[in-house]
Phi, psi and omega in degrees: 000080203245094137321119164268036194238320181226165173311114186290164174284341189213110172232162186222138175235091169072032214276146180207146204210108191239126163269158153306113170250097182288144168283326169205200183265335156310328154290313185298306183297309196306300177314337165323316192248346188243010178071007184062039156315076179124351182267174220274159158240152182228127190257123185241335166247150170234078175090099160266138180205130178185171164208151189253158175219161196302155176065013189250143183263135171239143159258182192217106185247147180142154196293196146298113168102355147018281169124338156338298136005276142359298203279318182306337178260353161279354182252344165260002191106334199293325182239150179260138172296158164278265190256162210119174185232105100254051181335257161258081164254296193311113158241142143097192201265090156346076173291112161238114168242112196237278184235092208299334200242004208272106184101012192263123176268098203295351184270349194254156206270155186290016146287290203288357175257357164285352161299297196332288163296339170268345161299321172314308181261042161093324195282160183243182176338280181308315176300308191281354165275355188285299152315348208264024185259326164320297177318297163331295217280288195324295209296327168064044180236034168052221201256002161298340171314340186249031198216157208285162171293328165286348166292342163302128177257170223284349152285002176279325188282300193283338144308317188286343169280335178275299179322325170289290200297310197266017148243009164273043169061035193286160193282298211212127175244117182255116161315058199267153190268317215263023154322132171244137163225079189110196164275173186323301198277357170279277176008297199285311195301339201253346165283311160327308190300304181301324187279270193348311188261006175276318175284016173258004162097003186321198187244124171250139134245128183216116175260140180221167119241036162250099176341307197287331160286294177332319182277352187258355212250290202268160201225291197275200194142139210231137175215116180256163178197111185030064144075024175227151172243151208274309169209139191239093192209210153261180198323324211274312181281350177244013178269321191305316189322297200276006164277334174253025175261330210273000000 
């Protein structure tokens, strides 16, 4: 499922991602000093290979433990491949909203970390002033925007992370459905927010495990299995896949 009219946005070549499996933490300090020499590995991606092109919705289907995740936080930065290309593919400005909280100083008031996370995702001065009233308003946290982030509690943080993460106007959005952000009516606002901006032609990545989002969502679909992809088409074919795998 190849445009060839233009360059993709996101390509992956043979990306493979093994994590360290510590027994405690006394192992884990120990590996430090041994280069982690004997300890056991878990290959959470195994050769992944695809390309996304602008403007294209992908949905990403698998069970748990997949490997989805995995592929979403190498696309956002957050994770490096062991092995593998994704090189200068991620182009443009990256929304992933995973770890909303992720680059937050806890000593500096939720004003100075919307510079902060916006320097952090690329934006200068002018970009992020531009944003940052959108940012307010949406995260809605009254008069705590000016109070250290540690007086926050962990749904306050993660709202001012979603606030952040879904106005800085991104080239590509990543998704996770099993995201909680608030109460119930911050929820909807935050599905409203996401559909808006998906209706602006960005590059969507979007994990589900509902057909009824994806098809509504999605053109396309990726169904991973144990860290492989099984099948990369449409929804219909890659949803049929994964009903007759589970």
């Amino acid at each position: 499922m190849e445009n060839q009219a233009t360059e993709p946005i996101i390509e992956f070549l043979d990306v493979k991602k093994e994590y360290f499996l510590y027994k405690n933490e006394k192992a884990r300090f120990k590996a430090i000093f041994t280069k982690n020499r004997g300890v056991k590995k878990h290959p959470a991606l195994k050769g992944v290979s695809f390309k996304i092109y602008p403007g294209e919705s992908v949905g990403i289907i698998g069970k748990n433990g997949a490997g989805k995740s995995t592929l979403l936080k190498i696309i956002a930065g957050v994770l490096q491949p062991t092995k593998g290309s994704v090189s200068a593919n991620v182009r443009g400005k990256v929304a992933a909203l995973l770890e909303l909280t992720a680059g937050f100083s806890l000593d500096m008031t939720g004003m100075e970390n919307i510079y902060l996370k916006g320097y952090l995702l690329g934006l200068n001065d002018d970009q992020i002033k531009e944003i940052e009233q959108d940012i307010i308003d949406f995260a809605d946290l009254g008069e705590y925007i000016d109070q250290p982030v540690r007086t926050y509690s962990s749904g306050m943080k993660m709202r001012l992370g979603f606030a952040i993460n879904i106005n800085i106007k991104p080239d590509i959005l990543v998704v996770d459905e099993a995201l909680s952000v608030g109460d119930a009516d911050f929820q909807k606002k935050c599905r409203d927010k996401i559909n808006d901006v998906i209706a602006t032609g960005v590059t969507v990545l979007f994990v589900s495990h509902s057909r009824k989002a994806i098809e509504e969502t999605c053109t396309r679909a990726i169904f991973l299995k144990d860290g492989k992809v099984q099948v990369d088409g449409t929804v219909e074919e890659a949803f049929d896949a994964y009903d007759k795998k589970k």
